[in-house]
N, C-alpha and C positions, 0 to 999 in steps of 0.2 A: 403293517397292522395298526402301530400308532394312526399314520396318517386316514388311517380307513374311518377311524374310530372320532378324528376330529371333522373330517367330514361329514359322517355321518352326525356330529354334533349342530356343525352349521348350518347342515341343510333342516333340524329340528328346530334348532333356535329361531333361523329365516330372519337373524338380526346383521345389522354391520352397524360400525360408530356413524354417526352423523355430525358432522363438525359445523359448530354455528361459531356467527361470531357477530355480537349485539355492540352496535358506533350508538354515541350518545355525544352531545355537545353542549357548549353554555355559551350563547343561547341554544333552544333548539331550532329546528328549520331548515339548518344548513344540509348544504349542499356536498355528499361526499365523492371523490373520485378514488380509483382504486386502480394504478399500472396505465392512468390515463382513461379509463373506461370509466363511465355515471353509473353510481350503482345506490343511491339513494340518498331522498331527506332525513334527515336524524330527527327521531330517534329511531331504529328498526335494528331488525336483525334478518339474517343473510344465512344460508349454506353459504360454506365454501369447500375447496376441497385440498388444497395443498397447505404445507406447513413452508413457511419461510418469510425473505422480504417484502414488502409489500408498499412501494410509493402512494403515500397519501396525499391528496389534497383535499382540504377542509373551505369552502366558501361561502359567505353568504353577504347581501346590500347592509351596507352600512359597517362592516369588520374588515379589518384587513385580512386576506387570505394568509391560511399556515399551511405550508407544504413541510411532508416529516418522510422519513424513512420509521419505516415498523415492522416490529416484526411479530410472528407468533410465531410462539415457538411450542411443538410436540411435546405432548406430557407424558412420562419414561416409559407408560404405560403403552404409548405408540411406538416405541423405538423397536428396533430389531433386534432380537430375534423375539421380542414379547407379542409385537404386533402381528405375528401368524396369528395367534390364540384370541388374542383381543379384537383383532377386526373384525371376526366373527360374531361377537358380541353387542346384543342391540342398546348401547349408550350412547348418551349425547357430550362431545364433546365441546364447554363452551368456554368463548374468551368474550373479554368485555372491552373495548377502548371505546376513550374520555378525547374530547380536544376542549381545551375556553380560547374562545376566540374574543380579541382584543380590538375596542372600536376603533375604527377610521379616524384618522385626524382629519378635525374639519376647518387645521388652519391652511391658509395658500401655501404654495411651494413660492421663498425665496427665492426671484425671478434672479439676485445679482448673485446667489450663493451656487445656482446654477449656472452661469455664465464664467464665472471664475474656476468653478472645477471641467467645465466644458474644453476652457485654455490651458488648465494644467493637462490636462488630457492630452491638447492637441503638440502638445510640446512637447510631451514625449513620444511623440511619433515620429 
């Protein structure tokens, strides 16, 4: 009977959560990756559809690249046994991630400072 009656809710409602999730960055422009796939210049926002880890790489000319591990996490409101009730429900779930990315140095690389850890290296081989 219950389940009749939440059925019959969802198919009135004709909602489900929608999960967005808006990358921003300083500067803007950059370039995001997500599990290794391009999924956009920042600033924007995105569906997704799973809650959990999520390898990021943030790049753009002139910054050094930041690779992070992130994660988003389910709001209790998604957890189980609530998200039977709540999936059905037409809300937007959003999260927001930030990166600042840090300019390039634009001094050379230390040609003897490389050559010296090149030998420690090879020494312990």
């Amino acid at each position: 009977m219950l389940l009749a009656i939440l059925t019959t809710l969802a198919v009135l409602a004709g909602g489900c959560v929608r999960r967005q999730v808006s990358v921003t960055s300083d500067p803007p422009g950059a370039l995001v990756y997500m599990n290794d796939q391009e999924i956009g210049r920042t600033p924007f926002t995105r569906d997704f559809t799973w809650y959990g880890r999520y390898e990021v790489a943030v790049r753009k000319d002139g910054y050094e690249p930041q690779k992070t591990d992130t994660s988003i996490y389910a709001p209790i409101w998604q957890w189980i046994p609530f998200d039977f009730v709540t999936d059905m429900l037409p809300v937007t779930d959003r999260h927001q991630l930030h990166y600042t990315l840090k300019p390039a140095s634009t001094q050379p690389a230390d040609s003897r400072a490389i050559l010296v850890r090149a030998q420690e290296l090879r020494t312990k081989l």
